[in-house]
TIGU-314309 format. One record per residue: residue number from 1; y, x, z of N, C-alpha, C in turn; residue in one letter. Coordinates in steps of 0.02 Angstrom, whole numbers, plus 32768, in hexadecimal, padded with zeros to 4 digits. Each point is the difference from the previous one (the first is absolute). Layout:
! TIGU-314309
+-----+------+------+------+-------+-------+-------+------+------+------+------+
: pos : n.c2 : n.c1 : n.c3 : ca.c2 : ca.c1 : ca.c3 : c.c2 : c.c1 : c.c3 : code :
+-----+------+------+------+-------+-------+-------+------+------+------+------+
: NUM :    Y :    X :    Z :     Y :     X :     Z :    Y :    X :    Z :    A :
...
+-----+------+------+------+-------+-------+-------+------+------+------+------+
END
This chain:
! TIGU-314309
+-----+------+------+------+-------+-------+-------+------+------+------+------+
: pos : n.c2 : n.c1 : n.c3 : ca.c2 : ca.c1 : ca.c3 : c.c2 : c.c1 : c.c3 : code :
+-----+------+------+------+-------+-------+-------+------+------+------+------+
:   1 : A0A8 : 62D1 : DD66 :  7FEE :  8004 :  8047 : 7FDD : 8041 : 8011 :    X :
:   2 : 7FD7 : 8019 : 7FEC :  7FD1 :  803D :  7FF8 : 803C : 8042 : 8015 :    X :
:   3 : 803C : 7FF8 : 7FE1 :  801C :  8042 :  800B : 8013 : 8001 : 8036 :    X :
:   4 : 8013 : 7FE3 : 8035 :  8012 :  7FF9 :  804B : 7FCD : 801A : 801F :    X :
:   5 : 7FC4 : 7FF7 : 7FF4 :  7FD5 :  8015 :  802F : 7FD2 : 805A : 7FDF :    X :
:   6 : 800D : 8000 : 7FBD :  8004 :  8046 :  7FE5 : 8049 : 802A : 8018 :    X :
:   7 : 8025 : 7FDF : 8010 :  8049 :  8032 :  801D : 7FF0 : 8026 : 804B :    X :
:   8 : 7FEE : 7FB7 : 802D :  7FDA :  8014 :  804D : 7FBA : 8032 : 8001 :    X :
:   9 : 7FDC : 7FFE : 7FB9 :  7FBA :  802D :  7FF3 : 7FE9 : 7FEC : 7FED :    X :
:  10 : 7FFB : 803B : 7FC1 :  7FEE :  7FE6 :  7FBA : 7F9C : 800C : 7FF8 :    X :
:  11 : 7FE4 : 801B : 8034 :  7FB9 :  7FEF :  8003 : 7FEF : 7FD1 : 8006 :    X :
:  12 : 7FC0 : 7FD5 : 7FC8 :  7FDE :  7FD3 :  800B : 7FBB : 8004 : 802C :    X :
:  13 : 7FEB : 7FF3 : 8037 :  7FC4 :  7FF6 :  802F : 7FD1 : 7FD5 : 7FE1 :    X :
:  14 : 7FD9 : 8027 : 7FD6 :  7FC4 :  7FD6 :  7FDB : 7FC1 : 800E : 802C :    X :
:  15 : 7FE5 : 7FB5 : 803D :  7FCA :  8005 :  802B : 7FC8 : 7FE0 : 7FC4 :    X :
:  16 : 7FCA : 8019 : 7FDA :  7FCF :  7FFA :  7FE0 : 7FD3 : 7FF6 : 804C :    X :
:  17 : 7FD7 : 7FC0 : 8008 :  7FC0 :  8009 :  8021 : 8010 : 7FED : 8041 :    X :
:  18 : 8053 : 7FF4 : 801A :  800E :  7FF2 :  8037 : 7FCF : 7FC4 : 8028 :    X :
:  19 : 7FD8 : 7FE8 : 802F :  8000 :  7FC8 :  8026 : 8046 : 7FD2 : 800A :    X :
:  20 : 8005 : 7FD5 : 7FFA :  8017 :  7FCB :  801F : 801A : 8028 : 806B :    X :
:  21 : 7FD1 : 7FFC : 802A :  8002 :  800D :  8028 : 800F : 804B : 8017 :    X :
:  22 : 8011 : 801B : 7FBF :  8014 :  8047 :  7FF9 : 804C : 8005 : 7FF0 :    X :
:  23 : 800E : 7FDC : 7FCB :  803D :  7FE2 :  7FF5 : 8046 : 801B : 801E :    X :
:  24 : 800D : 7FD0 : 804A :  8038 :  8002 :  800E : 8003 : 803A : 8023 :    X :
:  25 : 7FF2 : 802D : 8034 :  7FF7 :  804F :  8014 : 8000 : 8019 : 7FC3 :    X :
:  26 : 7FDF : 8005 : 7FD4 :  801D :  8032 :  7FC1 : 8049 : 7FED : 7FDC :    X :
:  27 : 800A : 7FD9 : 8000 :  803C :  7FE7 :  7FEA : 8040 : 8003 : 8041 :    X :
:  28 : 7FF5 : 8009 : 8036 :  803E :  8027 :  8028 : 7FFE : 803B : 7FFA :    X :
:  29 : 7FC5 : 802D : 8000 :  8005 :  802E :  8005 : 802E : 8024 : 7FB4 :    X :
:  30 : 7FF6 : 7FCB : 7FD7 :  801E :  802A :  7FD1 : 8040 : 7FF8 : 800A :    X :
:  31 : 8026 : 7FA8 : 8007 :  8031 :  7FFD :  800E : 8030 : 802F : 8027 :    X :
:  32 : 7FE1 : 8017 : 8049 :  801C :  8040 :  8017 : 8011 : 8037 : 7FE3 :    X :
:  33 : 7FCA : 801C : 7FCB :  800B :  802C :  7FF1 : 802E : 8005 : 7FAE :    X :
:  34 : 8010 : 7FB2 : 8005 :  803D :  800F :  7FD3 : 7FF8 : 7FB9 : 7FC1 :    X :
:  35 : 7FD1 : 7FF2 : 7FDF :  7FE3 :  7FF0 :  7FDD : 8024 : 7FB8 : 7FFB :    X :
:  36 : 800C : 7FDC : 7FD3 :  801E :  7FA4 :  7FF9 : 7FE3 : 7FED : 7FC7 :    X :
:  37 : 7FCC : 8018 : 7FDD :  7FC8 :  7FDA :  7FC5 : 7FB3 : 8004 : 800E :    X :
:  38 : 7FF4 : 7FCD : 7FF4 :  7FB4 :  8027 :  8028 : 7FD4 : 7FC4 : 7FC9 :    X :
:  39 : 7FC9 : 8016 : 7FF0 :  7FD6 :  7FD6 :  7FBF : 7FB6 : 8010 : 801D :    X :
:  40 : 7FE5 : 7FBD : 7FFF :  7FB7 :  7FFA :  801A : 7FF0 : 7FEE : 7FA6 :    X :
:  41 : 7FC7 : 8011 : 7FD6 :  7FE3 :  800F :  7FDF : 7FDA : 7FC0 : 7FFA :    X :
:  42 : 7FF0 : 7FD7 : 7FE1 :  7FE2 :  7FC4 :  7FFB : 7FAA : 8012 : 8006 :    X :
:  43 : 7FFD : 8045 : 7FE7 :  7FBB :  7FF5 :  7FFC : 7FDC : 802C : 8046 :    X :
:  44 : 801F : 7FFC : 804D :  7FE9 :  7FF7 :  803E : 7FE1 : 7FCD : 8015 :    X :
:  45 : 8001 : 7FFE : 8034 :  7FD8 :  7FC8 :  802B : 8034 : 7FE4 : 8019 :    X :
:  46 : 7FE3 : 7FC0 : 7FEE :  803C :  7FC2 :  801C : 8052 : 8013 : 7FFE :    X :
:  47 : 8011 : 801B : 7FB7 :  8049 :  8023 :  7FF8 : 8033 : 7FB9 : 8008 :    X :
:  48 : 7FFA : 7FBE : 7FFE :  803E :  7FD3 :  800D : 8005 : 800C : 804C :    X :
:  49 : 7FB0 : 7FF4 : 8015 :  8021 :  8004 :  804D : 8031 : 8039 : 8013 :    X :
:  50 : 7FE9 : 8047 : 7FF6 :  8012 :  802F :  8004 : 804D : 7FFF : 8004 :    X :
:  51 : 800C : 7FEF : 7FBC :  8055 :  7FDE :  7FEA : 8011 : 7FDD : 8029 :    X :
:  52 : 7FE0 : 7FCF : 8007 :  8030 :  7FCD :  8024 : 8011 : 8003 : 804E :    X :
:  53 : 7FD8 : 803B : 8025 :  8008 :  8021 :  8052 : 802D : 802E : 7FE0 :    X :
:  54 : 7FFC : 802B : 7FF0 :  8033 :  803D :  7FEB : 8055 : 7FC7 : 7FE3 :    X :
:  55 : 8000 : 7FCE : 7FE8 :  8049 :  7FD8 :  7FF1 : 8018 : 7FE3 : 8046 :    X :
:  56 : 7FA9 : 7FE0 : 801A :  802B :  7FEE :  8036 : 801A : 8022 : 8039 :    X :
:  57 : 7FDC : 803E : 801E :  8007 :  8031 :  802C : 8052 : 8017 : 7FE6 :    X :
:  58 : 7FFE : 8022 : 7FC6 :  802B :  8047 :  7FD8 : 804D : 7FDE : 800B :    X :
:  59 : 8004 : 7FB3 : 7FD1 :  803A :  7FDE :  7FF2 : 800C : 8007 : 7FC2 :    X :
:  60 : 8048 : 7FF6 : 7FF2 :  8027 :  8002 :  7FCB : 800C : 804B : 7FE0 :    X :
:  61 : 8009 : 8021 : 803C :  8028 :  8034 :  7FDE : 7FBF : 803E : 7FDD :    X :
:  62 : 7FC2 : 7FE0 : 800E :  7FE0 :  802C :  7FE9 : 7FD5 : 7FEF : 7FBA :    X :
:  63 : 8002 : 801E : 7FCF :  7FE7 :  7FD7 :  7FD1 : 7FA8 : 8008 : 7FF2 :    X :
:  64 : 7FF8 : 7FD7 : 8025 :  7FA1 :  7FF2 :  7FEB : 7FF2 : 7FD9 : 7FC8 :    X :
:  65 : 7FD0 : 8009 : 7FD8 :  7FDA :  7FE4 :  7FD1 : 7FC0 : 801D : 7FE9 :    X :
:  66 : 7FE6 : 7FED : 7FC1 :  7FC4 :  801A :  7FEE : 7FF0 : 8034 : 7FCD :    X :
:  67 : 7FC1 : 8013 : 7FF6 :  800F :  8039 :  7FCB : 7FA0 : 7FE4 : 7FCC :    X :
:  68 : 8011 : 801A : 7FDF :  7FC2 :  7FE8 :  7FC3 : 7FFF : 7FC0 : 7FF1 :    X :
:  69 : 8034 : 7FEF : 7FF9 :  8012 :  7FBD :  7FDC : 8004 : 7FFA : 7FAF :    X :
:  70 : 7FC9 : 7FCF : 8008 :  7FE9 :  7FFE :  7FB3 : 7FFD : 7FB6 : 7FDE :    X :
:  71 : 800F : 7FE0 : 802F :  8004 :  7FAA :  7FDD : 801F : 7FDD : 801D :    X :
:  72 : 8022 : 7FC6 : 7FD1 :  8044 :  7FD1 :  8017 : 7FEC : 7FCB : 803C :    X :
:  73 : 7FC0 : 7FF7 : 801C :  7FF0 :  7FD2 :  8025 : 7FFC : 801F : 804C :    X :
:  74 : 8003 : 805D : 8004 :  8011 :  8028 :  8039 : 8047 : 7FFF : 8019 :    X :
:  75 : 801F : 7FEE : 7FC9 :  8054 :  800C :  8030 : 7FFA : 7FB3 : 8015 :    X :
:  76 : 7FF6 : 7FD0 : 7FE9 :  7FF4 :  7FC1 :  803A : 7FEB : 8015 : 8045 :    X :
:  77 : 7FC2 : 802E : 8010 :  7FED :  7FE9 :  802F : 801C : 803F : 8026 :    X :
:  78 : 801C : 8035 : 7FE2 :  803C :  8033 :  8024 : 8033 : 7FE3 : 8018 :    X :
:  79 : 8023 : 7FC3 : 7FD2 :  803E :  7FDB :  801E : 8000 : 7FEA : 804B :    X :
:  80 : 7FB8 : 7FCE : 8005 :  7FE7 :  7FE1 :  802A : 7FF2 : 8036 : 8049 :    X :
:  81 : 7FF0 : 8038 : 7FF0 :  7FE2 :  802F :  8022 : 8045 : 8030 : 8023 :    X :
:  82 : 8033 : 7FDA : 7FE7 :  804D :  801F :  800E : 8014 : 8046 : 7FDA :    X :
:  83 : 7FD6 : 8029 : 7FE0 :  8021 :  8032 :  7FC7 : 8032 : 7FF9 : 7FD6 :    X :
:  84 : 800E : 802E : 7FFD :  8051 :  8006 :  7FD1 : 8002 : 803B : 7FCE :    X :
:  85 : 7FB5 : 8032 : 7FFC :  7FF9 :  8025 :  7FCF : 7FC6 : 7FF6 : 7FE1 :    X :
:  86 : 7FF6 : 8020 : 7FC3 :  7FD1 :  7FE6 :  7FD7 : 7FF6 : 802C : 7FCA :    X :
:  87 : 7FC1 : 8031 : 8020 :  7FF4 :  803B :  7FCA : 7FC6 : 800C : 7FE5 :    X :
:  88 : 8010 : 800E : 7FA2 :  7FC6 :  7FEE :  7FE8 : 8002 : 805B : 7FD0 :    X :
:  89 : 7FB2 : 8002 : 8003 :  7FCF :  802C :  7FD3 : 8013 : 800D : 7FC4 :    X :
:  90 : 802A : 7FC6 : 7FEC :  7FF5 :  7FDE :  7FA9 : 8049 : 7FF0 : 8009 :    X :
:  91 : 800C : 7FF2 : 7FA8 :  803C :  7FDF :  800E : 7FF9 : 7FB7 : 7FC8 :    X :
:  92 : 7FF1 : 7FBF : 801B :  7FFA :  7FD2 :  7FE5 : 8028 : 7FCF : 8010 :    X :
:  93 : 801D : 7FE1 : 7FC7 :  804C :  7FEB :  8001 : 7FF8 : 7FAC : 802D :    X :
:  94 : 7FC6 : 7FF0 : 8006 :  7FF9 :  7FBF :  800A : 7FFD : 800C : 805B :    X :
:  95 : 7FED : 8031 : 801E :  7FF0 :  8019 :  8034 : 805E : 801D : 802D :    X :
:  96 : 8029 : 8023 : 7FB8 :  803A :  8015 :  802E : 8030 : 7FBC : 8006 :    X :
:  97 : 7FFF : 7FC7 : 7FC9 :  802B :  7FC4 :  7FFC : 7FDA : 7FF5 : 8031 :    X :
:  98 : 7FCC : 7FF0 : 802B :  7FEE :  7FAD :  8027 : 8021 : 803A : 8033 :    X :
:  99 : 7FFD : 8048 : 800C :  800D :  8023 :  804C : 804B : 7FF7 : 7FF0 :    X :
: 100 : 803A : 7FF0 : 7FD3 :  8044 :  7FFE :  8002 : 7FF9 : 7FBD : 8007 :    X :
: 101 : 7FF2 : 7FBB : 7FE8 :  7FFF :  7FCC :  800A : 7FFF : 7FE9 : 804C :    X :
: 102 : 7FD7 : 803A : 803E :  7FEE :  7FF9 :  802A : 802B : 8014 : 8037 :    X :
: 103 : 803C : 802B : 7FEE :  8038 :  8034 :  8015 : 7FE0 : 802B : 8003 :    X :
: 104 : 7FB0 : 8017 : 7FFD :  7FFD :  8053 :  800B : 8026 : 8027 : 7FE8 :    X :
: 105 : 7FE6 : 803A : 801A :  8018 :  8042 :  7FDB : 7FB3 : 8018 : 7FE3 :    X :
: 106 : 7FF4 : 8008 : 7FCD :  7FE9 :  8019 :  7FC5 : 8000 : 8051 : 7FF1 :    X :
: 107 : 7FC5 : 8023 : 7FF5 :  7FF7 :  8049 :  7FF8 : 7FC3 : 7FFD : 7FD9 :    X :
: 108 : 8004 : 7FFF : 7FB8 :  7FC0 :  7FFA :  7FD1 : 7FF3 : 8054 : 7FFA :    X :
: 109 : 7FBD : 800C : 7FF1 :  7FED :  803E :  7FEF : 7FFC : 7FFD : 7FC0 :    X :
: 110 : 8020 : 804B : 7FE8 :  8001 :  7FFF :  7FAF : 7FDB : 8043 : 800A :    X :
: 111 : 7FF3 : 8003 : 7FB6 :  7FF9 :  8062 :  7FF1 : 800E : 8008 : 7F9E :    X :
: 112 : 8029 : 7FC5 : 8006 :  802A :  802E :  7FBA : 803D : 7FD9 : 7FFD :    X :
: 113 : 802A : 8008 : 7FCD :  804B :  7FEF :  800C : 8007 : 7FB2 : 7FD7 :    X :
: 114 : 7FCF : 7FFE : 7FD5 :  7FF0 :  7FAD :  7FE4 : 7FF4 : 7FCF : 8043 :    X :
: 115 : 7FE6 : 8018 : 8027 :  7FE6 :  7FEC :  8037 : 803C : 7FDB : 8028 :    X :
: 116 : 8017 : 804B : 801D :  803F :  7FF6 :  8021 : 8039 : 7FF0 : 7FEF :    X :
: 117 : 801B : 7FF8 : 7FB5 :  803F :  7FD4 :  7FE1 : 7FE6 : 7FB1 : 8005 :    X :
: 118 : 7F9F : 8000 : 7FED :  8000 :  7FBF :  800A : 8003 : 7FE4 : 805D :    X :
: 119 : 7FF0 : 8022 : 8024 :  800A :  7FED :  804C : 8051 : 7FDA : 8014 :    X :
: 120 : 802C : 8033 : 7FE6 :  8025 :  7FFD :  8005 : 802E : 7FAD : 7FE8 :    X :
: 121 : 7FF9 : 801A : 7FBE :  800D :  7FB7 :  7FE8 : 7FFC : 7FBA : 8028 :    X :
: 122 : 7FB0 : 7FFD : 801D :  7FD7 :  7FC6 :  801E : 802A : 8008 : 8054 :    X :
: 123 : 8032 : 8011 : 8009 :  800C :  8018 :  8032 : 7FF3 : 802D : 8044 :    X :
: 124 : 7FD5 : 803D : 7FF4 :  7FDD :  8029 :  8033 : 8031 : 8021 : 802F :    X :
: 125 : 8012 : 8003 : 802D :  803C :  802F :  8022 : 7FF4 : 802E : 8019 :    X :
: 126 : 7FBE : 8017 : 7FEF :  7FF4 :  8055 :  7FF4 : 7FBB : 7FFB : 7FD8 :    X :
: 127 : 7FF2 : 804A : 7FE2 :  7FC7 :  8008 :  7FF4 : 7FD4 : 802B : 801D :    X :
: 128 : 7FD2 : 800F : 7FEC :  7FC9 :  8015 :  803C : 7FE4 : 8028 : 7FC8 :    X :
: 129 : 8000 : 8035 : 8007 :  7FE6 :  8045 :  7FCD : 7F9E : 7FFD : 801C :    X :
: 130 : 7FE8 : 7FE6 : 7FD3 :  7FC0 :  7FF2 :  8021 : 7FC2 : 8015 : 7FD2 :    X :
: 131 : 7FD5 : 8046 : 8001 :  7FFC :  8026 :  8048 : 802B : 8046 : 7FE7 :    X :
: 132 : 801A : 7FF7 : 8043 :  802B :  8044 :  7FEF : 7FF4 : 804E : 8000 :    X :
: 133 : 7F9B : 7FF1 : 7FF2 :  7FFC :  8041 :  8001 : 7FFE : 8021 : 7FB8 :    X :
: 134 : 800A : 7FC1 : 7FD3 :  7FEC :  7FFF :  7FCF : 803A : 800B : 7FD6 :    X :
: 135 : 802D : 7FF4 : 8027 :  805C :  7FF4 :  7FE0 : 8033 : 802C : 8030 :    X :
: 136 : 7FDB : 8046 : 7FE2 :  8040 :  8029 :  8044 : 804D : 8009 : 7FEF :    X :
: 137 : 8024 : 8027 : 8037 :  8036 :  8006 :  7FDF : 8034 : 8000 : 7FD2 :    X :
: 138 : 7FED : 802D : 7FD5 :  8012 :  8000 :  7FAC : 8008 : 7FBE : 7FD3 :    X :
: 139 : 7FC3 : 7FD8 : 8020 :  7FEC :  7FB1 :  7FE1 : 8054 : 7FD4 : 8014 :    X :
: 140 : 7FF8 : 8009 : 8038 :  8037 :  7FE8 :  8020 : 804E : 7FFE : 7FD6 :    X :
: 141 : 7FFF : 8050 : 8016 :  8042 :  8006 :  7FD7 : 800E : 7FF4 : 7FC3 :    X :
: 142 : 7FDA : 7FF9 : 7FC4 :  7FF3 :  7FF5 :  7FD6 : 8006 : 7FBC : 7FED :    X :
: 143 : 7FFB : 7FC5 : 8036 :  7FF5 :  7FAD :  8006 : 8053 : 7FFF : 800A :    X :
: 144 : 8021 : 802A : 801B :  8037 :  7FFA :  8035 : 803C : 8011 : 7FCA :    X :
: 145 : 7FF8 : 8016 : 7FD7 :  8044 :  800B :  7FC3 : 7FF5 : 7FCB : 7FCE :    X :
: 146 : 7FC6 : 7FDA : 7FEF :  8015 :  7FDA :  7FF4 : 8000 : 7FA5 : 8016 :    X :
: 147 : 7FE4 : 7FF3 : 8040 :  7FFE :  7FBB :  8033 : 8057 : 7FFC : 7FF6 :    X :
: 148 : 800C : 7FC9 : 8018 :  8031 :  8000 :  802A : 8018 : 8005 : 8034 :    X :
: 149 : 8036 : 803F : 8017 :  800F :  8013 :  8043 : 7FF1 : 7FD6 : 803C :    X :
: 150 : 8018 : 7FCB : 8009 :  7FDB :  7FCF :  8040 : 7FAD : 7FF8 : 8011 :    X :
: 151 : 7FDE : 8012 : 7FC6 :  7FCA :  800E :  800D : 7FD9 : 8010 : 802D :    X :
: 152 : 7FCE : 7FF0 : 802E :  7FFC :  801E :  8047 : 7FAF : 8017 : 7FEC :    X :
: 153 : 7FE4 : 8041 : 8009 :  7FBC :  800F :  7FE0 : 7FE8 : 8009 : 8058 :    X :
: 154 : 7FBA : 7FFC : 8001 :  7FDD :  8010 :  804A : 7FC1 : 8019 : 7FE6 :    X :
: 155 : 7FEF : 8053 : 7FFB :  7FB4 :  7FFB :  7FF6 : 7FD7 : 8008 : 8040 :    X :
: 156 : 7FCC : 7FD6 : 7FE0 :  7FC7 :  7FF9 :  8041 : 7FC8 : 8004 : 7FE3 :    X :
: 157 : 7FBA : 803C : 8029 :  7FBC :  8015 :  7FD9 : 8012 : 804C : 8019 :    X :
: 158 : 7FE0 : 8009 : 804B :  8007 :  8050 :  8003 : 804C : 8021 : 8014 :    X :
: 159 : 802B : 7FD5 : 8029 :  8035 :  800C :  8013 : 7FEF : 8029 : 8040 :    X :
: 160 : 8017 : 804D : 801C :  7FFF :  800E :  803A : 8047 : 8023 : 8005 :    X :
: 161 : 8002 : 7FFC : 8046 :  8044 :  802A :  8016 : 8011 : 8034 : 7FD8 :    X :
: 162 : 7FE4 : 8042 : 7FD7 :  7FF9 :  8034 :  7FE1 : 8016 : 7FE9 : 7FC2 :    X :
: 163 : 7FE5 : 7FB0 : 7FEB :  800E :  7FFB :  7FA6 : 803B : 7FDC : 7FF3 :    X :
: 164 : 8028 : 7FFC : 8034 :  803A :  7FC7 :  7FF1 : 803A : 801C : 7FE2 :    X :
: 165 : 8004 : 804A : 8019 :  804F :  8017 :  7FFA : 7FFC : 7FF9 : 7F8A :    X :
: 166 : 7FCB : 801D : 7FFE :  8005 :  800E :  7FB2 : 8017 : 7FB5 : 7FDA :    X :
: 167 : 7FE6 : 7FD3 : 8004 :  8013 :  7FA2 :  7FF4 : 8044 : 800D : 800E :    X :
: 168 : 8005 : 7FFB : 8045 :  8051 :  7FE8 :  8009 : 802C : 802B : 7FD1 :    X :
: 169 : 7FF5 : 8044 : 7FF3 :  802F :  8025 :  7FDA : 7FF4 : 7FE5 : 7FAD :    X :
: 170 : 7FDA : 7FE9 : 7FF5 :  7FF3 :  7FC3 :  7FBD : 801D : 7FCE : 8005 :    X :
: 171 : 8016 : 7FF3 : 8044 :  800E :  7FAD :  8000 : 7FE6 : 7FC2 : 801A :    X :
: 172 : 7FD6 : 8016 : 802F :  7FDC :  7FE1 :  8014 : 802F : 7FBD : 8038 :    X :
: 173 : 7FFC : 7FD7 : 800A :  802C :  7FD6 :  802D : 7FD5 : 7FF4 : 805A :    X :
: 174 : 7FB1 : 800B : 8007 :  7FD5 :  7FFF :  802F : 7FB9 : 800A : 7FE2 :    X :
: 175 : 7FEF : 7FF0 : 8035 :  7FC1 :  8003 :  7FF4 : 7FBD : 7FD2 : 8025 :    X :
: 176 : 7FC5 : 7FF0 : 7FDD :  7FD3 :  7FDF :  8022 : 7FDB : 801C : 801B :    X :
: 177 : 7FCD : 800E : 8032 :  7FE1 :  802B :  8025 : 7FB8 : 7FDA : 802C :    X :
: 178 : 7FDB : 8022 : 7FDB :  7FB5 :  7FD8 :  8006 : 7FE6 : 8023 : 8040 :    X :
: 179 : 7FC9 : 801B : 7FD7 :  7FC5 :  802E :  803E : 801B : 802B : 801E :    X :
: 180 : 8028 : 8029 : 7FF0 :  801F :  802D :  8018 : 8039 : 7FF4 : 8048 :    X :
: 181 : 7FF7 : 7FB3 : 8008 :  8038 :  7FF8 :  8026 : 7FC3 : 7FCE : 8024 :    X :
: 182 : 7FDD : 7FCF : 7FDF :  7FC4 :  7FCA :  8031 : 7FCA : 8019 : 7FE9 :    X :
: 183 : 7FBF : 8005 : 8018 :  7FBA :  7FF0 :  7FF8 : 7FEF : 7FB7 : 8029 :    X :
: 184 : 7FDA : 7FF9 : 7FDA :  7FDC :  7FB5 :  801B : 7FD3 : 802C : 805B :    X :
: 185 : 8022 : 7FC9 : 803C :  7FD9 :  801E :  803C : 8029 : 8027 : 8018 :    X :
: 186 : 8047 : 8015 : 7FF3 :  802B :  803E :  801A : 803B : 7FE4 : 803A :    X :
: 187 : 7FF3 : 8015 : 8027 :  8023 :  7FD8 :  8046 : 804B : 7FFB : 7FEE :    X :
: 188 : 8013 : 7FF0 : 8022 :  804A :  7FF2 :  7FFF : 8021 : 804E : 801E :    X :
: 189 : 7FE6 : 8017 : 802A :  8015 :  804C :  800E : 8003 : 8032 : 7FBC :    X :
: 190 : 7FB8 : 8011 : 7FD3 :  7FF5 :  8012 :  7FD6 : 803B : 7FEB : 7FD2 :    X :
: 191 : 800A : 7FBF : 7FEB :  802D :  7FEE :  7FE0 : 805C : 8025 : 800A :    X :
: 192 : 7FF5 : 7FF4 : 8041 :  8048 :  801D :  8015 : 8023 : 8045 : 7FF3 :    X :
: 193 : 7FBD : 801E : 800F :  8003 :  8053 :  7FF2 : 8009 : 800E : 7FBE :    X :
: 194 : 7FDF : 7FE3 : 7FCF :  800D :  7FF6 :  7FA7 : 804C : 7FED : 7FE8 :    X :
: 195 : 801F : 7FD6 : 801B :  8032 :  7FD9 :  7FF4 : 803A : 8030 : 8000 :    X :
: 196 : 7FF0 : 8018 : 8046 :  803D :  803B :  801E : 7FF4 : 802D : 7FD8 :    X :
: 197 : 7FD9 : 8021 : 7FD7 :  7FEC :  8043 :  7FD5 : 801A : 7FC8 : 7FBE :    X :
: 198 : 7FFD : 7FC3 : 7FD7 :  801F :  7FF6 :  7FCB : 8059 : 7FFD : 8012 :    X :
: 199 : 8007 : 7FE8 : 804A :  8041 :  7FEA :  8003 : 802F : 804C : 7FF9 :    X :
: 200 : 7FF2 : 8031 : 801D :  800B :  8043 :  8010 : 7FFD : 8019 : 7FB0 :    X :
: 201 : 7FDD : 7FF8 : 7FEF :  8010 :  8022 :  7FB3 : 8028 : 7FD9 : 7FE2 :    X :
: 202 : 800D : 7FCC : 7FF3 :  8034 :  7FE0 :  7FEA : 8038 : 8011 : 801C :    X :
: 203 : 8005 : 7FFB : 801B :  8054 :  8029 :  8034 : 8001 : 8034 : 7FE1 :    X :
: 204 : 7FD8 : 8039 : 7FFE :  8001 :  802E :  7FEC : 8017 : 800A : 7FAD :    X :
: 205 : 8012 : 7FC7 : 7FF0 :  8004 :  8015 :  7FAA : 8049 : 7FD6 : 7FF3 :    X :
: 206 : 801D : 7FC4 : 804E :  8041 :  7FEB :  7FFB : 8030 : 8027 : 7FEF :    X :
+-----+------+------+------+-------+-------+-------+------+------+------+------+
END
């Protein structure tokens, strides 16, 4: 499911710190400006609510879920909360089965290739190069001769418009995009103006 909405744009909208009542205005605004994944961070304020206005406002076609997911008793209350993604820090196998058990879509963070053959296995349908300031380019390509081709990598940790083109020419499949794209408190205008400067560089490298 994940690749349909990486085909329409392959940026992930990671709101760290969002309000609840902040929520759905940040989440059109991104939508406008291109965006169909968007991940509220579990460790905000009131992040189910958050989720669950952004599923009900957004719909189907946009894929909301959570991000710092770290235990099997959170994708329960993501299910409940209407999410359909489910992204974790870590990659713990008991954590990606209950998010496939659940139909999510699944994006474990690895940072070595034991990691990510084991993600994989447990069913992950991408991985999450996590932090990617730590795992540049080179790292990449290097993961990428020997993964298997369907493989979909996303690093996120310090992603800006400027650092993307070098990844993608590694192989990169998208990307996640933190501070550089939300601060906790950043209007929905603010937001918009960011979006259009990640969306614009991405074009720029089609």
């Amino acid at each position: 499911m994940i690749q349909r909405f990486l085909d329409r744009f392959p940026l992930v909208a990671i709101l760290r710190g969002v309000r609840p009542d902040e929520a759905v205005p940040i989440g059109q605004a991104l939508v406008t400006a291109g965006f169909a994944i968007i991940e509220v961070p579990l460790n905000s304020p009131q992040p189910f609510d958050s989720i669950r206005r952004l599923a009900a406002e957004l719909g189907p076609d946009i894929l909301v879920g959570a991000g710092t997911v770290t235990a099997r008793e959170q994708i329960d209350r993501l299910a409940e909360a209407g999410g359909r993604l489910a992204v974790m820090p870590h990659s713990d196998p008991q954590v990606i089965q209950a998010a496939k058990a659940a139909g999510m879509v699944c994006t474990p963070g690895v940072a070595t290739p034991t990691e990510g053959f084991a993600a994989l296995r447990h069913g992950a349908d991408a991985l999450k190069l996590f932090p990617a300031e730590s795992m540049p380019p080179a790292v990449l390509k290097a993961w990428r001769s020997v993964f298997p081709q369907r493989t979909r990598f996303l690093p996120v940790g310090g992603i800006t418009p400027e650092t993307m083109a070098p990844y993608v020419a590694a192989g990169a499949a998208g990307f996640g995009l933190g501070s550089a794209l939300y601060r906790p408190g950043d209007s929905a205008s603010q937001v918009t103006d960011r979006a259009r400067a990640f969306a614009d560089a991405w074009a720029a490298l089609e």
